[in-house]
C-alpha positions as MATLAB code, in Angstrom:
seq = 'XXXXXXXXXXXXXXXXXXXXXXXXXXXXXXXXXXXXXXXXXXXXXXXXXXXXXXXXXXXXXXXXXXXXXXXXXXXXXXXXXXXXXXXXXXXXXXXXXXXXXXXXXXXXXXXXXXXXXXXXXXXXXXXXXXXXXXXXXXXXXXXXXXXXXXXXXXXXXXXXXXXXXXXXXXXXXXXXXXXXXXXXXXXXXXXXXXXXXXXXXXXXXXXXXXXXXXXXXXXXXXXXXXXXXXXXXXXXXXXXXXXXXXXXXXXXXXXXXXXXXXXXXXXXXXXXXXXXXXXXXXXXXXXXXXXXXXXXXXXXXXXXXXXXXXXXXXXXXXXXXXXXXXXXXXXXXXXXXXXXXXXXXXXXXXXXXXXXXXXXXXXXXXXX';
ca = [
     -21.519    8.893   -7.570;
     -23.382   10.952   -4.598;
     -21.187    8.262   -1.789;
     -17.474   10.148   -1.844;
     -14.442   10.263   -4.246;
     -13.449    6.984   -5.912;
      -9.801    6.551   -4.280;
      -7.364    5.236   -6.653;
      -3.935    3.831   -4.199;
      -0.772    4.494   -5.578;
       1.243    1.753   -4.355;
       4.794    1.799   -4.619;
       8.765    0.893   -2.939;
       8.898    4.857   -2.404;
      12.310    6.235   -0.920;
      14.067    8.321    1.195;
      13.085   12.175    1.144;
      16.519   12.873    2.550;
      19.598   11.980    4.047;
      18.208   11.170    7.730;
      15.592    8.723    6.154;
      18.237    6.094    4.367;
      18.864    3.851    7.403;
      15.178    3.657    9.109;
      14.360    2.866    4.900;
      17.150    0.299    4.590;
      16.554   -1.052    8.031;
      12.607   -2.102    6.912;
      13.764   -3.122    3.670;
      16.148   -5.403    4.986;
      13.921   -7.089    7.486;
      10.938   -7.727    4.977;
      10.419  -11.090    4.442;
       8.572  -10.901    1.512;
      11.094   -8.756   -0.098;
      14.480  -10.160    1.009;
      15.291  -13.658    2.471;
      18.550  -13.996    4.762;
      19.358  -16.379    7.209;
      19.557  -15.061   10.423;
      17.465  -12.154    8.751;
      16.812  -10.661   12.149;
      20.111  -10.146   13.095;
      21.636  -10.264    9.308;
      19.132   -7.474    8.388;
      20.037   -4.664   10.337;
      23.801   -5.686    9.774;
      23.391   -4.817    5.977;
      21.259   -2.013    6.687;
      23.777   -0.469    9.360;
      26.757   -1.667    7.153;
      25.494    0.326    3.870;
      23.694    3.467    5.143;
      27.056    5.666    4.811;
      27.329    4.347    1.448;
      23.771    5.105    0.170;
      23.873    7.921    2.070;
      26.803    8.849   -0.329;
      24.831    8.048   -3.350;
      21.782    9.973   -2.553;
      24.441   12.996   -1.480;
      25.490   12.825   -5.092;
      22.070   12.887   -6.950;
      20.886   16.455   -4.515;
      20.250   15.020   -1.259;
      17.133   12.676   -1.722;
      14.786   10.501   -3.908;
      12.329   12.096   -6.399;
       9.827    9.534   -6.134;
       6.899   10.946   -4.269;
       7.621   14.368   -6.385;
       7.255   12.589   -9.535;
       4.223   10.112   -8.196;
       2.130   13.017   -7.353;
       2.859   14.580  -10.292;
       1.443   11.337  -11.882;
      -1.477   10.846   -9.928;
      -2.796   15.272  -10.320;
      -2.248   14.536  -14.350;
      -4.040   10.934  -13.800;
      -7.063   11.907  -11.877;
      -7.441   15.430  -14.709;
      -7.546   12.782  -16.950;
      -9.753   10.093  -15.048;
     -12.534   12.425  -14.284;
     -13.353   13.055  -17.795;
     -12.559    9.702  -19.005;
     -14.751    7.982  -16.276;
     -17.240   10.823  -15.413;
     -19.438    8.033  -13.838;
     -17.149    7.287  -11.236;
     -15.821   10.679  -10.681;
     -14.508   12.533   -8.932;
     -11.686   10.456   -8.452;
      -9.054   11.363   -5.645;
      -5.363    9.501   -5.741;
      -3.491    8.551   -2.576;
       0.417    7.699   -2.117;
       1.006    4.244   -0.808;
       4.920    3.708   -0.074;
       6.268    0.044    1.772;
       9.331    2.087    4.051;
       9.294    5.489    4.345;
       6.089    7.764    4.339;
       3.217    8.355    3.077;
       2.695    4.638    4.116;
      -0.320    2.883    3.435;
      -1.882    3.452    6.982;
      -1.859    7.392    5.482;
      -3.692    6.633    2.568;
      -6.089    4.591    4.417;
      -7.208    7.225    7.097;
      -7.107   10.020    4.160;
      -9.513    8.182    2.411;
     -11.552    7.685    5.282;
     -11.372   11.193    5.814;
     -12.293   12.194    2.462;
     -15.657    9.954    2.580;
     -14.145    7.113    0.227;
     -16.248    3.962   -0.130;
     -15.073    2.290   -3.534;
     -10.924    1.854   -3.763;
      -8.598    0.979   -6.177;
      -5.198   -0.546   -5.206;
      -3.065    0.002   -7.902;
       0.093   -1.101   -8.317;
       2.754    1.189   -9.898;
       5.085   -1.562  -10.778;
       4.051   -2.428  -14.823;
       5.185   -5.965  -14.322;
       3.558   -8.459  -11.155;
       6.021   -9.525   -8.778;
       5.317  -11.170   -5.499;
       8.083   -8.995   -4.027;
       6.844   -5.518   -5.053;
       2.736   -5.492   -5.731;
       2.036   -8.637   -4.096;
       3.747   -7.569   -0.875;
       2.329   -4.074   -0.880;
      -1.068   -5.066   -1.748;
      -0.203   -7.632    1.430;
       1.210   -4.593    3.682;
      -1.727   -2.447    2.471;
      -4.312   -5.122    4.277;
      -2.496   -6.156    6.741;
      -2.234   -1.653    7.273;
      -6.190   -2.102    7.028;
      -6.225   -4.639    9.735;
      -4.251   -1.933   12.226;
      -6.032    1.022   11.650;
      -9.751   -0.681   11.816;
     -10.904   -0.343    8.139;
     -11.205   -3.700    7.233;
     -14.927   -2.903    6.099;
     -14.176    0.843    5.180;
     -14.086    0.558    1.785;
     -14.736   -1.286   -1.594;
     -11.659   -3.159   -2.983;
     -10.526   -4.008   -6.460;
      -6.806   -4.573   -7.705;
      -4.418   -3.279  -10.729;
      -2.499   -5.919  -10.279;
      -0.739   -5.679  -13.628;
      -0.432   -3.509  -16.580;
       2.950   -5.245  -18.372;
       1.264   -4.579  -22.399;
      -1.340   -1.851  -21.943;
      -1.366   -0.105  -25.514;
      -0.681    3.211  -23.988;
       2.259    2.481  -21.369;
       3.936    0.668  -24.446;
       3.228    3.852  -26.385;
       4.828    6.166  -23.272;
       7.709    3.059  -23.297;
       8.423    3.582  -26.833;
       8.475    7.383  -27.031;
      11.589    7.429  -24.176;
      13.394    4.809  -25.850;
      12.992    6.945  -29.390;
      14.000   10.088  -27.334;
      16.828    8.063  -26.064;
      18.054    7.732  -29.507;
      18.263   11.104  -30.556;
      20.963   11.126  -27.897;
      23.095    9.233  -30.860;
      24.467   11.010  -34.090;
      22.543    9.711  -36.958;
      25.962    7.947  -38.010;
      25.621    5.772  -35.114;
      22.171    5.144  -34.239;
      21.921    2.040  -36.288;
      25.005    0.605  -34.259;
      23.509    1.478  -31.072;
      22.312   -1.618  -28.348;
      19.518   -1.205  -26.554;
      19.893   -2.553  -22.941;
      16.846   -2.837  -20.891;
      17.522   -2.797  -17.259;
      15.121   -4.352  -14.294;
      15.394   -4.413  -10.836;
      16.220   -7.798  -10.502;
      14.983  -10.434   -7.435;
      16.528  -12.627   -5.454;
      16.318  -16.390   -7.655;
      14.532  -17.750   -4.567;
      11.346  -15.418   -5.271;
      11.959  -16.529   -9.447;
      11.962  -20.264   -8.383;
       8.832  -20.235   -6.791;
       7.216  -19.206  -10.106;
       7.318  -15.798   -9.678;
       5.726  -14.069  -12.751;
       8.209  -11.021  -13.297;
      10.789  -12.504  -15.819;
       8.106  -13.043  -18.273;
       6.026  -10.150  -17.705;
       9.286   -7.936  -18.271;
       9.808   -9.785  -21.724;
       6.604   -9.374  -22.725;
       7.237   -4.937  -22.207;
      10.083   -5.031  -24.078;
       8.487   -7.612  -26.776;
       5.970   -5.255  -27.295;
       8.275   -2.012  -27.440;
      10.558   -3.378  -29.538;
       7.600   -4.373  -31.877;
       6.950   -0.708  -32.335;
      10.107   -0.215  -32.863;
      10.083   -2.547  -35.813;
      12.856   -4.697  -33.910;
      15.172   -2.054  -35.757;
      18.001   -2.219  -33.039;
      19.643   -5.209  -31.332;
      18.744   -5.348  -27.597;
      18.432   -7.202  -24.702;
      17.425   -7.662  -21.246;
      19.035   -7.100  -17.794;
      18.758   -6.703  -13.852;
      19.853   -3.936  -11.720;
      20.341   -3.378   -7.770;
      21.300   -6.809   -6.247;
      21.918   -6.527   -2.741;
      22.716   -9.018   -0.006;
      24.562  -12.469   -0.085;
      21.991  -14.261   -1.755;
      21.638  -15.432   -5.615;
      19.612  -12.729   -7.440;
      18.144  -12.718  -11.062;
      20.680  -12.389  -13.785;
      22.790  -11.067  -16.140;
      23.804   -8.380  -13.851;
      23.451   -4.523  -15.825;
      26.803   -4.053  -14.597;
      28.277   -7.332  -16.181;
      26.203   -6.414  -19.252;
      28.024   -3.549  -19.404;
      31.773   -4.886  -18.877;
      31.115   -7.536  -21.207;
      30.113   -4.973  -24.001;
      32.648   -2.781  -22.991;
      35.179   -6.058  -23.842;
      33.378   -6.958  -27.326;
      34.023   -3.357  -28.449;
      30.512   -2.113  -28.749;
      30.555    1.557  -28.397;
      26.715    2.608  -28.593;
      24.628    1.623  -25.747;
      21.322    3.258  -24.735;
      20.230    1.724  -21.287;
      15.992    1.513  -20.786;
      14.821    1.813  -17.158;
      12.115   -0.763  -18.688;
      10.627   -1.832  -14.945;
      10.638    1.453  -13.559;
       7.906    4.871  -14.145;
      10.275    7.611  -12.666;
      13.643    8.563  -11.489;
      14.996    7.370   -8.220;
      18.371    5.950   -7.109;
      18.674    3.517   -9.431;
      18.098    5.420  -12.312;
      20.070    8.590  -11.173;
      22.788    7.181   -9.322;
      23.460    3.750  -10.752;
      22.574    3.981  -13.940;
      23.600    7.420  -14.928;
      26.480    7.746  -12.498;
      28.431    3.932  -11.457;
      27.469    2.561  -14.773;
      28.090    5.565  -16.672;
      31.221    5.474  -14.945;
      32.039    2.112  -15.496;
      31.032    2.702  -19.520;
      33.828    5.002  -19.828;
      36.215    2.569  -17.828;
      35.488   -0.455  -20.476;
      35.806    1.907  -23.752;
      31.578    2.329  -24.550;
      32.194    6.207  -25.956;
      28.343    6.503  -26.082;
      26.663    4.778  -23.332;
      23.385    6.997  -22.829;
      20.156    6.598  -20.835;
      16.384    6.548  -22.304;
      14.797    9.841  -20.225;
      12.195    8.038  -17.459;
       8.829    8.722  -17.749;
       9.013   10.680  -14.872;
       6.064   13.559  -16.052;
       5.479   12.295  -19.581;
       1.605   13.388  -20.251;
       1.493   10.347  -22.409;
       2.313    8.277  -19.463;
      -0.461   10.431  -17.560;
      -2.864    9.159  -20.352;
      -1.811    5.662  -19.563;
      -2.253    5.644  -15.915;
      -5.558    7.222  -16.553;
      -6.446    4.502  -19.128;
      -5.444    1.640  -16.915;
      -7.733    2.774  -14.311;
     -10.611    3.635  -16.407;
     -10.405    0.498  -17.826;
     -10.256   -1.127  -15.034;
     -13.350    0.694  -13.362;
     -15.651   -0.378  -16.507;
     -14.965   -3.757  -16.334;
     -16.293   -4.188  -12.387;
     -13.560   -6.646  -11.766;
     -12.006   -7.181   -8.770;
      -8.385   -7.687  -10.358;
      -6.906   -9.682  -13.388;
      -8.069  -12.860  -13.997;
      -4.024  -14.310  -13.491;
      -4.123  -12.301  -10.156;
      -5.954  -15.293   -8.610;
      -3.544  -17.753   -9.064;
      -0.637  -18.387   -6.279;
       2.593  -19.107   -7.205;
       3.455  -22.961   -7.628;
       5.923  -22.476   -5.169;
       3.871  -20.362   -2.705;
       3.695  -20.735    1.294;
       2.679  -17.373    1.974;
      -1.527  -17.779    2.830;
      -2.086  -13.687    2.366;
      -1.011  -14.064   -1.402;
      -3.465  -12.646   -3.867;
      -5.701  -11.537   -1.528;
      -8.366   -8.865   -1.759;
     -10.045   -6.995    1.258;
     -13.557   -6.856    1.113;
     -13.815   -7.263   -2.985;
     -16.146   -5.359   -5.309;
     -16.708   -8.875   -6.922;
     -16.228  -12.196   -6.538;
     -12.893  -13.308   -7.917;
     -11.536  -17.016   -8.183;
      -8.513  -17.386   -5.357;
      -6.465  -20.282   -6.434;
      -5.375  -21.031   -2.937;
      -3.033  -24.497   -3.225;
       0.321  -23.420   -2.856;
       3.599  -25.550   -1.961;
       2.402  -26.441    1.605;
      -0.747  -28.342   -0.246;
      -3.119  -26.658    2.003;
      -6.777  -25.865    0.565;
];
């Protein structure tokens, strides 16, 4: 392009590196707003946070210390950009950048990276498969907001990935774990085994405004379980409730107790919102509900391997964004439209666009 790299933002919740990260992560997390609701949140927040750090602290002791998450997203973003450059040779060469809401690299360290790498044309994109205000719509809203402090408002060209829930490929990367998942099951019980696909679930007071998520993670495992012939019974579930307010159910730990108590014996558990291991795959997944499997009487209860570095999930990143790039969009045409329940004005905003893009801007608070 003869005018810098095309930067491609990796945006994600990231985590703690190790043990002397969990409480500053789980003292932001618990005072984000657009994440978590409490009353009394500023004095309620960092009583959770405090209150559970020795506890998480535990659970990160048991899976070696720390969270994988930045090892396996740069893994994902060398393998994407191979494949972007030759896919997209017009906007090469393409450079990715690490984008995490509480713990670094934050977005402020993407932005000046790119500025220091001569970026002019950006790409936010979201590394959550399925929208959600509470996860890409508050870190594309922490990523402008991060433009705002550092000064590059005008630095750079913006369009969004806000979505990706059915892309061909990711579906194809889906359905390959949940298949290698399988073979975890002798051939005499594979066709009794239940396939469980677990979220991170959100509190109901983000799901009542409108929120997208619910549907967008039916419409993954719709299209997994189409090419899987809808050959196994499944169903869907929500992980990693925290905090005393109402969160998105049935709870993956009730799933399992209550399939422990109807005698089912084969489960295989799908980490269906998430692209690589972290705690909640490692820890409460493998280990407390693994745990609780055996407790209940499931003799088989296995976990579909996360995409983690999966070159077919490589392809799919890479396909996303090229896709995205030829189309000159600034984001999704649903990206535009607010939430029927929204009062937040920075919702589905873009900073400095690449293209005009329509901004449905009447949310609860009637305001044009």
């Amino acid at each position: 392009m003869g005018d810098g790299p095309t930067g491609i933002v990796m945006m994600n919740l990231g985590g703690p590196k190790d043990l002397s990260e969990v409480q500053p992560f789980l003292l932001e997390l618990f005072a984000d707003r657009e994440i978590i609701q409490l009353p009394m949140q500023d004095w309620l927040g960092p009583f959770i946070a405090r209150r559970r750090t020795k506890s998480v602290q535990s659970n990160y002791r048991d899976i070696g210390g720390g969270s994988p998450i930045l090892k396996w997203t740069e893994e994902q973003g060398r393998g994407m950009i191979e494949r972007l450059d030759a896919l997209s040779p017009q906007t090469a060469p393409h450079k990715f950048y690490v984008a995490f809401r509480y713990i670094q690299p934050k977005s402020e360290d993407a932005l000046k990276a790119m500025k220091a790498d001569g970026v002019k044309r950006a790409v936010a994109f979201t590394q959550y498969p399925q929208f959600s205000c509470s996860t890409t719509g508050s870190s594309l809203n922490e990523l402008w907001r991060a433009a705002a402090r550092t000064g590059l408002q005008d630095a750079f060209e913006w369009s969004v990935i806000d979505r990706w829930p059915t892309h061909p490929r990711f579906v194809e990367a889906m359905t390959k774990t949940v298949e290698d998942g399988l073979t975890q099951f002798s051939e005499d019980d594979r066709d009794d085994v239940l396939v469980v696909f677990s979220a991170h679930s959100l509190p109901m007071s983000v799901i009542n405004r409108g929120d997208a998520y619910p549907g967008e993670i039916g419409a993954t495992v719709h299209e997994v379980m189409e090419r899987l012939g809808y050959g196994y019974e499944y169903m869907i579930s929500y992980q990693s409730s925290v905090g005393p307010v109402p969160w998105l159910g049935p709870s993956t730990e009730q799933v399992v107790k209550d399939l422990g108590a109807k005698g089912r014996k084969n489960v295989l558990v799908v980490g269906i919102a998430f692209t690589s291991d972290h705690i909640e795959t490692l820890h409460e997944l493998d280990i407390e509900y693994g745990e609780l499997a055996h407790e209940v009487g499931i003799t088989n209860f296995k976990r579909a391997p996360a995409l983690n570095g999966l070159p077919l999930f490589q392809d799919a990143l890479a396909e996303v964004v090229a896709e995205h790039l030829a189309s000159g969009e600034a984001c999704s045409l649903q990206y535009g439209l607010r939430c029927p329940g929204c009062t937040n004005e920075q919702c589905r905003n873009i900073l400095h666009p690449v293209a005009p893009y329509r901004r449905m801007r009447v949310g609860a608070n009637g305001k044009p």
